[in-house]
C-alpha positions as CSV (number, residue, x, y, z in Angstrom):
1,X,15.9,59.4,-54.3
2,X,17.1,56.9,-52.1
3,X,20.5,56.7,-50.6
4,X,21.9,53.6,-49.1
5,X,25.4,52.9,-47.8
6,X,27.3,49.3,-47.5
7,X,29.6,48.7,-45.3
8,X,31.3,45.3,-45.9
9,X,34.9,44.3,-46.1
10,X,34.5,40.8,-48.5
11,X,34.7,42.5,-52.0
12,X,32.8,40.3,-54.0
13,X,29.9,40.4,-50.9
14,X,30.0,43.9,-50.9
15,X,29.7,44.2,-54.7
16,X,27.3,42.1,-54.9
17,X,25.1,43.7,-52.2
18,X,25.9,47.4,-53.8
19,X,24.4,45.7,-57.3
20,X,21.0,44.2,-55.8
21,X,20.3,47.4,-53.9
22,X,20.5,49.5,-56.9
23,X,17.8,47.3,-58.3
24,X,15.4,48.5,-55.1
25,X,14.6,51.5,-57.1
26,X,15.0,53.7,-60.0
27,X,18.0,56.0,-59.3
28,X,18.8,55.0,-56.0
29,X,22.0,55.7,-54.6
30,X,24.7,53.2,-53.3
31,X,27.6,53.4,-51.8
32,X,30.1,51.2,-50.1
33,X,32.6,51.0,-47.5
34,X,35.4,48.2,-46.8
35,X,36.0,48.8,-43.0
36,X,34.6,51.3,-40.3
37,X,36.5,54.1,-40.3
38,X,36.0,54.7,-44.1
39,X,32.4,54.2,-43.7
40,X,32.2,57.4,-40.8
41,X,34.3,59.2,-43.5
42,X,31.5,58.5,-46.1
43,X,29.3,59.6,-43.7
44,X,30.8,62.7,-42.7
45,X,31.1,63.8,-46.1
46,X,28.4,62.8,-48.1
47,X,25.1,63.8,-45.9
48,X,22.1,61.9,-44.8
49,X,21.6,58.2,-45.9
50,X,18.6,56.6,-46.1
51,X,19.7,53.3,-44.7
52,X,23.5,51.8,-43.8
53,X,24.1,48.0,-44.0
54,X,26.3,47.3,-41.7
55,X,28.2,43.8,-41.2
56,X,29.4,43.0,-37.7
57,X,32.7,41.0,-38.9
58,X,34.7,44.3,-39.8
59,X,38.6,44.4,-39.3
60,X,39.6,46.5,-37.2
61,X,36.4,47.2,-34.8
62,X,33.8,45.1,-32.8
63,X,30.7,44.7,-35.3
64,X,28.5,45.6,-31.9
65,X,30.9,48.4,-31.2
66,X,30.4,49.7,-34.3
67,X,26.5,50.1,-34.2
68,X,26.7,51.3,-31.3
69,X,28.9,54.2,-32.8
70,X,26.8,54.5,-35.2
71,X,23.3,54.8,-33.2
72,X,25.0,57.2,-31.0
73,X,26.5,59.2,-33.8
74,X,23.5,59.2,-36.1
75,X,20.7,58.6,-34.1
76,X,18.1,59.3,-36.6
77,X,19.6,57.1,-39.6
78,X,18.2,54.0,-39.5
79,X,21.0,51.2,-39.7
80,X,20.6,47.3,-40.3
81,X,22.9,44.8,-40.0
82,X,23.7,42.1,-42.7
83,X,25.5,39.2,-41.5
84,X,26.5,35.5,-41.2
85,X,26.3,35.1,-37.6
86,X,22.6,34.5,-37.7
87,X,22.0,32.9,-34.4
88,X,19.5,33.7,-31.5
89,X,21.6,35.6,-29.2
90,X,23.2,37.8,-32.0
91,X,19.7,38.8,-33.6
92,X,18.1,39.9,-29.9
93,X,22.1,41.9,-29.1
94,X,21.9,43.6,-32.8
95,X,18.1,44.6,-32.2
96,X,18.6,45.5,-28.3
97,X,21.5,47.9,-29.6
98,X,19.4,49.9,-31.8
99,X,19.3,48.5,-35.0
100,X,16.7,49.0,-37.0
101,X,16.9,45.3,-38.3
102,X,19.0,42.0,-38.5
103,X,19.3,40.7,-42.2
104,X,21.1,37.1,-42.8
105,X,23.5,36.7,-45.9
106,X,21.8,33.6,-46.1
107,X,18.8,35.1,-47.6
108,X,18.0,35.3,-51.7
109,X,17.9,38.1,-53.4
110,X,14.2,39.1,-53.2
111,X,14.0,38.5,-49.8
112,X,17.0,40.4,-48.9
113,X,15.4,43.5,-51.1
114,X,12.0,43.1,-49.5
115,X,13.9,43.0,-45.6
116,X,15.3,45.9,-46.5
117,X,12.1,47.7,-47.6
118,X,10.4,46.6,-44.2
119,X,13.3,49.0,-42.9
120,X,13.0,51.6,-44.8
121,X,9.1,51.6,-44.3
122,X,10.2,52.0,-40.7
123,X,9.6,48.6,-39.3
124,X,11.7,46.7,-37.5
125,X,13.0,43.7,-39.7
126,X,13.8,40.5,-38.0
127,X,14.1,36.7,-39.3
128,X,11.5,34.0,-38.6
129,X,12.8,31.2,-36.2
130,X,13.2,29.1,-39.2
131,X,15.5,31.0,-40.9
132,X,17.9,31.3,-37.8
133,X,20.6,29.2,-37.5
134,X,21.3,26.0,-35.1
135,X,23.6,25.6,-32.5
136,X,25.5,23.3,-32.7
137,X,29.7,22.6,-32.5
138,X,29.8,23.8,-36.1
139,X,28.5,27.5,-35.3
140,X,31.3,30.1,-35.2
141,X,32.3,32.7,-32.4
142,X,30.0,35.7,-33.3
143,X,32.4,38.5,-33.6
144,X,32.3,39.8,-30.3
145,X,35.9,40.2,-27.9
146,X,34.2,41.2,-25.1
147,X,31.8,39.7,-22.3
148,X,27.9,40.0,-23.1
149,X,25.5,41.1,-20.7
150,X,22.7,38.2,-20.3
151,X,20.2,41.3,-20.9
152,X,21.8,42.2,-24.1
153,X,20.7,38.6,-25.6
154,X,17.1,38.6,-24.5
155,X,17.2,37.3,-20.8
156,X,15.0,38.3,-17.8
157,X,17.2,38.4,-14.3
158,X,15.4,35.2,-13.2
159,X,16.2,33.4,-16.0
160,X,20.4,34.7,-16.0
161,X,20.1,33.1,-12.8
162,X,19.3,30.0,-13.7
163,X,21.4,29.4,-16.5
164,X,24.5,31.2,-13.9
165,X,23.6,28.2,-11.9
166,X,23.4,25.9,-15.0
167,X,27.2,26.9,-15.7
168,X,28.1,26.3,-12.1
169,X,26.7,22.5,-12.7
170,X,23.4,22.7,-10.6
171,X,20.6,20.3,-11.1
172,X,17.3,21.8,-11.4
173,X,16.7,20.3,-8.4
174,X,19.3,22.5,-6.8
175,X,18.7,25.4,-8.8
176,X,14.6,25.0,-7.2
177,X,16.5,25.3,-3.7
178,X,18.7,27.9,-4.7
179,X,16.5,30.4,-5.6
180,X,13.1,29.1,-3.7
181,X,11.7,28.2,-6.7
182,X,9.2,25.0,-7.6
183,X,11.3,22.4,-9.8
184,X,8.5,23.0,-12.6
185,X,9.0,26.9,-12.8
186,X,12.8,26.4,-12.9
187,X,12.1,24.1,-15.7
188,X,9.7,26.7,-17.8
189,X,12.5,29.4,-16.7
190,X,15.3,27.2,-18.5
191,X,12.9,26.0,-21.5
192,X,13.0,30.2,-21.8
193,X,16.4,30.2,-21.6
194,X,16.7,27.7,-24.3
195,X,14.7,29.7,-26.7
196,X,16.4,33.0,-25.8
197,X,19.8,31.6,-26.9
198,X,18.3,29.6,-29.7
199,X,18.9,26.0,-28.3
200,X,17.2,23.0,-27.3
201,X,19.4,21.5,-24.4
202,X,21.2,22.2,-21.2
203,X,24.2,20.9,-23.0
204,X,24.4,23.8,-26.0
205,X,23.5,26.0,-23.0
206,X,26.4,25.4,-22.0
207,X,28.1,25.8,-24.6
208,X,26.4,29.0,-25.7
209,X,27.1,30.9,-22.6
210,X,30.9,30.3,-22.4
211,X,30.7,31.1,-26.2
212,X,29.2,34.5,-25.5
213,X,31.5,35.1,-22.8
214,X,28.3,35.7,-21.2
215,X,29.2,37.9,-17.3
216,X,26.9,36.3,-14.7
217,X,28.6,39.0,-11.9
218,X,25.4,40.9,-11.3
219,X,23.1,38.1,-11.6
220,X,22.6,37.9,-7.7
């Protein structure tokens, strides 16, 4: 018999998750948390889950310090994160952490259920590149207060160098000198970058990496 646990502070979310995973099988057992600290009480007391859903926006805690309590904790229990902040950068931190897979609130009903079954098949559930969101001026802060690590969000060392240099208002021209580089590899290194964060211009670059808070300090 399956046993899942919820951890999500919006009530009607969290009720609403708890009622579509009790659908996932006959007799299947769910149980729900509103904030961190009573979710690591549930699991203290209750034994093994199956599965935790996890959303990052919790009061109280950082959603990725929280996994990573979690996967430190309870390193055998696979844990999956449901959440909002759908975005490139958030999806590769969530997955880098340890998570066994990143599910969007924006998805139905059936496709939430069948994400969730990838997991507990023991496969690592991501969304397609369709399903992630833009950036754009509109996208929030991903609930993170401290500074990311450009290898937390999917970037090689060469290519946190050239979007450290990006931020400092280099040309690609200038980045090529910088770091010896042809002009065309810096360009394939920043059309990398772009797709890493989830972009399509230097501009929301830009913008992504001051959003991140992302720490260039050991880039060179």
């Amino acid at each position: 018999m399956l046993k899942l646990l919820v951890v999500e502070d919006h009530a009607l979310v969290r009720e609403g998750l708890v009622g579509l995973l009790s659908q996932i099988e006959e007799g299947a057992s769910v149980f729900e948390s509103a904030d961190f600290e009573s979710a690591l009480g549930v699991l203290d007391s209750e034994g093994d889950f199956d599965l935790v859903l996890l959303d990052l926006a919790l009061p109280g805690i950082d959603g990725f310090a929280g996994l990573d309590i979690l996967r430190r904790r309870y390193p055998a229990m696979p844990v999956a994160v449901v959440s909002a902040f759908d975005d490139m950068p958030t999806v590769t931190r969530v997955i880098n952490l340890g998570a066994s897979g990143f599910i969007p609130k924006a998805l139905n009903g059936e496709c939430l259920l069948q994400a969730v079954r990838e997991v507990l098949a023991g496969n690592i559930f991501r969304p397609s590149g369709q399903a992630l969101a833009r950036m754009d001026d509109a996208v929030p802060v991903p609930p993170s207060s401290v500074s990311v690590r450009p290898e937390d969000i999917g970037l090689t060392d060469r290519q946190a160098q050239v979007l450290c240099l990006m931020v400092r208002g280099l040309s690609n021209r200038d980045i090529a000198e910088q770091l010896d580089l042809s002009e065309g590899t810096v360009k394939i290194h920043a059309t990398a970058v772009f797709k890493a964060l989830g972009v399509n211009s230097r501009t929301q670059a830009l913008v992504t990496a001051a959003r991140y808070r992302i720490d260039f300090a050991d880039v060179f």
